[in-house]
DRENNU-165088 format. One record per residue: x, y, z of N, C-alpha, C, CB in turn; residue in three letters. Coordinates in steps of 0.001 Angstrom, whole numbers. Glycine has a CB too. Layout:
# DRENNU-165088
+---------+---------+---------+---------+---------+---------+---------+---------+---------+---------+---------+---------+---------+
!     n.x !     n.y !     n.z !    ca.x !    ca.y !    ca.z !     c.x !     c.y !     c.z !    cb.x !    cb.y !    cb.z ! residuo !
+---------+---------+---------+---------+---------+---------+---------+---------+---------+---------+---------+---------+---------+
!       X !       Y !       Z !       X !       Y !       Z !       X !       Y !       Z !       X !       Y !       Z !     ala !
...
+---------+---------+---------+---------+---------+---------+---------+---------+---------+---------+---------+---------+---------+
# end
This chain:
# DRENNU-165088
+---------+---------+---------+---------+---------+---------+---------+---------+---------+---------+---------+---------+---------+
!     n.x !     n.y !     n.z !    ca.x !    ca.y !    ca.z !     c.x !     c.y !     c.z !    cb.x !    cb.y !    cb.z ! residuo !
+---------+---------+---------+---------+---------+---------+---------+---------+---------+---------+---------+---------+---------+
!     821 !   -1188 !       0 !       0 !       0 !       0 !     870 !    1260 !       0 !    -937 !      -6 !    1205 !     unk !
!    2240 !    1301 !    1032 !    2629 !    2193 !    1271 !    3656 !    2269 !    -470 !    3212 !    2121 !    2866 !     unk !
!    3782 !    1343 !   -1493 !    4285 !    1734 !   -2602 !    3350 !    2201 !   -3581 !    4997 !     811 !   -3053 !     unk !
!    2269 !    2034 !   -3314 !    1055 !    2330 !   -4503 !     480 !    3924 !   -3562 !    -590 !     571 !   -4659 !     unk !
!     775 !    4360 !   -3301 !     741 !    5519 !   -2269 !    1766 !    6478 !   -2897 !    1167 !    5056 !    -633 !     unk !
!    3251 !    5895 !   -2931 !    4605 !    6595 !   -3456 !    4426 !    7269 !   -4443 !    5667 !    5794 !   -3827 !     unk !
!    4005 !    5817 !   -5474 !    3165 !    6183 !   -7080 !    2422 !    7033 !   -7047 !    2288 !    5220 !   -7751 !     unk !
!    1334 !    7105 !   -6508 !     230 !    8416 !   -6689 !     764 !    9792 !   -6158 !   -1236 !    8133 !   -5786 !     unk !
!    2009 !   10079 !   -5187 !    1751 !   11164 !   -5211 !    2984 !   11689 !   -6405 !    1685 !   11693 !   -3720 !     unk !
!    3420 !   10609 !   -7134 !    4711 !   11068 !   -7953 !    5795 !   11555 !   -7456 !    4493 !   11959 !   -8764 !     unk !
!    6306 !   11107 !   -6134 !    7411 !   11325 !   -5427 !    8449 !    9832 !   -5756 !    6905 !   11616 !   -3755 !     unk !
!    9339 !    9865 !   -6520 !   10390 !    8882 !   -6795 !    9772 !    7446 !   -7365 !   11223 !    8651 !   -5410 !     unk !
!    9007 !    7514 !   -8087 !    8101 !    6766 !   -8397 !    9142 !    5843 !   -9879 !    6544 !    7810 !   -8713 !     unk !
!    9572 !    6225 !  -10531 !   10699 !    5610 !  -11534 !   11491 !    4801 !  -10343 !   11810 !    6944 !  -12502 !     unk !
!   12020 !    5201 !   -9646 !   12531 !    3901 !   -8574 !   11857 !    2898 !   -8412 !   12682 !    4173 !   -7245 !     unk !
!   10271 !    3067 !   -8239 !   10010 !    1835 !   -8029 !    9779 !    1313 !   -8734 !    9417 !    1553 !   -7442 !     unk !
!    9286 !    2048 !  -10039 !    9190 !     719 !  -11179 !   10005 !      25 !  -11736 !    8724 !     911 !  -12195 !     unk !
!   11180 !    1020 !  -11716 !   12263 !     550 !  -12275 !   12800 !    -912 !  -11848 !   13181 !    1519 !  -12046 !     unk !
!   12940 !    -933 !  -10304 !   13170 !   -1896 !   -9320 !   12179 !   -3317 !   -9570 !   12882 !   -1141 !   -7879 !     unk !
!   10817 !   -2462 !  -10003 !    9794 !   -3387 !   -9752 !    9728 !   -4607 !  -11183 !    8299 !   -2389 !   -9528 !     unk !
!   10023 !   -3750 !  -12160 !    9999 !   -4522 !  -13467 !   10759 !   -5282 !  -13598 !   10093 !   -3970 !  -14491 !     unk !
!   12253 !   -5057 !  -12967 !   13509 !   -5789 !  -13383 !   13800 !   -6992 !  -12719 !   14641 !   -4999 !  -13220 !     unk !
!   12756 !   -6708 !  -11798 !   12460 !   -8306 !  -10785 !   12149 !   -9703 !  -10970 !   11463 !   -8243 !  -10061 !     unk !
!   13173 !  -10774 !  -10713 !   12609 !  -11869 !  -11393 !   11669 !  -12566 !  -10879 !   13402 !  -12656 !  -11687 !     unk !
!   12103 !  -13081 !   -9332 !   11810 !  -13353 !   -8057 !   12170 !  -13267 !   -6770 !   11715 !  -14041 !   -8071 !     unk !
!   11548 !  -13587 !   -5643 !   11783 !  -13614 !   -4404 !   13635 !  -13950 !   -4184 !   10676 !  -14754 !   -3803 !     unk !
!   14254 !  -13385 !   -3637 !   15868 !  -13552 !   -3123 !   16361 !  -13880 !   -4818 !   16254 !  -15210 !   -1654 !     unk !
!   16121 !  -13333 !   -5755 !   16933 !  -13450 !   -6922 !   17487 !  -12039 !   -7365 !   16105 !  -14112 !   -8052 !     unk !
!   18714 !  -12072 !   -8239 !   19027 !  -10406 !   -8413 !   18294 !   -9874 !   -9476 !   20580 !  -10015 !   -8747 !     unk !
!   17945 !   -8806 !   -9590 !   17715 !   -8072 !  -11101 !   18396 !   -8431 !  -12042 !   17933 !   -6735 !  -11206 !     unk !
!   17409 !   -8029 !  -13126 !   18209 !   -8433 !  -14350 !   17453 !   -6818 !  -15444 !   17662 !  -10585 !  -15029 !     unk !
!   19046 !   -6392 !  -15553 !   18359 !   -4983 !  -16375 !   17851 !   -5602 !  -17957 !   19837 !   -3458 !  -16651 !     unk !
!   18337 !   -6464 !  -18644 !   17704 !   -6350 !  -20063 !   16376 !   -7219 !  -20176 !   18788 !   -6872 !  -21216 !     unk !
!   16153 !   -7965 !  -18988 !   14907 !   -8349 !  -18851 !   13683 !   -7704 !  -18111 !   15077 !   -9356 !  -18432 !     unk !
!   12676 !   -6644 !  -18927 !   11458 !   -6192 !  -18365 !   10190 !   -6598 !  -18696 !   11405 !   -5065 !  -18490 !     unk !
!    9320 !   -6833 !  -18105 !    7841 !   -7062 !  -17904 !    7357 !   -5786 !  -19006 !    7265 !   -6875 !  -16031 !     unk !
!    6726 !   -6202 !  -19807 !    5683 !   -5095 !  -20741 !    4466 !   -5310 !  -19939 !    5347 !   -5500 !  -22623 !     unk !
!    3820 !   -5554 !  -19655 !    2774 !   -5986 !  -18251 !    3114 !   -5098 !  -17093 !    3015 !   -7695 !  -17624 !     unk !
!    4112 !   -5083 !  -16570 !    4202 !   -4177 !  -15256 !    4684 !   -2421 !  -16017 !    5739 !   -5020 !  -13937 !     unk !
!    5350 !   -2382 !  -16633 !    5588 !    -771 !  -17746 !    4422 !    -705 !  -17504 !    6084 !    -615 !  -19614 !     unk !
!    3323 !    -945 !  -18558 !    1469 !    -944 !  -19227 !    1188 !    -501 !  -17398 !     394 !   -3270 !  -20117 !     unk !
!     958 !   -1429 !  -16655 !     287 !   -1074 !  -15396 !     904 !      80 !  -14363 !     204 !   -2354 !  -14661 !     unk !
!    1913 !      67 !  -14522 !    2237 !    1553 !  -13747 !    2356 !    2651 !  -14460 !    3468 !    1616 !  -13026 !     unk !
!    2471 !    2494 !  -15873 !    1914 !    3771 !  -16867 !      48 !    4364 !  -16328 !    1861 !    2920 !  -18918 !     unk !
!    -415 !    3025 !  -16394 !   -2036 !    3734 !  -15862 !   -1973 !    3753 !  -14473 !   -3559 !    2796 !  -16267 !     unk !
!   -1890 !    3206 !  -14039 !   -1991 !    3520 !  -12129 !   -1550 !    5041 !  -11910 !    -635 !    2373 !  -10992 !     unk !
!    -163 !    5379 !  -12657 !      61 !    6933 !  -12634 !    -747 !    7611 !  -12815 !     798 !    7436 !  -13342 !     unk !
!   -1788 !    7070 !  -14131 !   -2432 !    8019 !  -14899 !   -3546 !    8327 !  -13992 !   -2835 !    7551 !  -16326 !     unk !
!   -4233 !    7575 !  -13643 !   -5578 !    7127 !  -12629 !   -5173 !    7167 !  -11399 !   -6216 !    5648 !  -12793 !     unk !
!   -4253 !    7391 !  -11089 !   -3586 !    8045 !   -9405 !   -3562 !    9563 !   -9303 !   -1769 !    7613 !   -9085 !     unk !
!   -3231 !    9923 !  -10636 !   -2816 !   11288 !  -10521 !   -3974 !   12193 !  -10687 !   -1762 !   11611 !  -11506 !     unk !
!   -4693 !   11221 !  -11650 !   -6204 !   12303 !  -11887 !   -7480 !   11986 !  -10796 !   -7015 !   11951 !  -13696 !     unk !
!   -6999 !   10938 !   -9758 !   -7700 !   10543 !   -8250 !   -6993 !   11972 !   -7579 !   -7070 !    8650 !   -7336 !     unk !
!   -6125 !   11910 !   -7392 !   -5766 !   13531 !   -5462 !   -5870 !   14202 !   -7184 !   -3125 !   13846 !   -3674 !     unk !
!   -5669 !   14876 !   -7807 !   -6221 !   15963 !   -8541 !   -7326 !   16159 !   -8249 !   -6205 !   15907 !   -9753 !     unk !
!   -8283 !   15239 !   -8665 !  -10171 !   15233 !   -8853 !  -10303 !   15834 !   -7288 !  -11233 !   13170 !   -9143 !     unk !
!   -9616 !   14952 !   -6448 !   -9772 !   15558 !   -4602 !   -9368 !   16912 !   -4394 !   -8696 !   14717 !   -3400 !     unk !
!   -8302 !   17319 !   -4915 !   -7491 !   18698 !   -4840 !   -9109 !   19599 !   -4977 !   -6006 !   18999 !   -6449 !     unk !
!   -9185 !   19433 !   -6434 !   -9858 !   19980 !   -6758 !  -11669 !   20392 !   -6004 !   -9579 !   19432 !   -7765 !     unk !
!  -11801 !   19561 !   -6059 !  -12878 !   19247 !   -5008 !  -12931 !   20034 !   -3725 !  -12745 !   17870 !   -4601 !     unk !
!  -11931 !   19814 !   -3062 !  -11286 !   20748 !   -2012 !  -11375 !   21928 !   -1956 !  -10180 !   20716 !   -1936 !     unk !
!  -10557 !   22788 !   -3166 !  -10863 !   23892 !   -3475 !  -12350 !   24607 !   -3884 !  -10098 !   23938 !   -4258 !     unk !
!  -12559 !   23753 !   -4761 !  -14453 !   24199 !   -5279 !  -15544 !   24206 !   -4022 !  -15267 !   22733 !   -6529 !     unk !
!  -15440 !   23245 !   -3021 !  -15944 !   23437 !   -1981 !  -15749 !   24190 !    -883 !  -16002 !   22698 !   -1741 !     unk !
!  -14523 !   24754 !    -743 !  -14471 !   25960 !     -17 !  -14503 !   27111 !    -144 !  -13850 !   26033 !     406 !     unk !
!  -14564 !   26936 !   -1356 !  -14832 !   28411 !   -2189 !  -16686 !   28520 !   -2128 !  -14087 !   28280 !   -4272 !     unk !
!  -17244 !   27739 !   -2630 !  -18541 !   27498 !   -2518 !  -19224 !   27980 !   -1349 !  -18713 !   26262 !   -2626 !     unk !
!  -18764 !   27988 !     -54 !  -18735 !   27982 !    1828 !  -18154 !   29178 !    1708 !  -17722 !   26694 !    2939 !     unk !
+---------+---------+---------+---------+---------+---------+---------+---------+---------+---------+---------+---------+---------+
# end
């Protein structure tokens, strides 16, 4: 939770994918020329749909106190 959290607010978020894609398994090392097109695709939208989630709230925030 606390990495899908990182992602949405776009604070160092290429670290984790980076980390996250290059992963083979449990206690194994990375491997840089091997990446997941599956995990790229899904943290491309999770960004996308994270970012326009606390936007839509931001926003919200503001319109309602202005409203009051």
């Amino acid at each position: 939770m606390i990495t899908l959290f990182v992602m949405s607010t776009t604070a160092g978020w290429t670290d984790v994918m980076l980390s996250s894609i290059t992963s083979t398994d449990i206690d194994y090392v990375a491997i840089d020329d091997q990446r997941s097109s599956f995990w790229t695709i899904f943290y491309i939208f999770f960004m996308i749909i994270g970012f326009f989630f606390f936007l839509n709230l931001f926003i919200g925030v503001v319109v309602t106190n202005f409203n009051t």
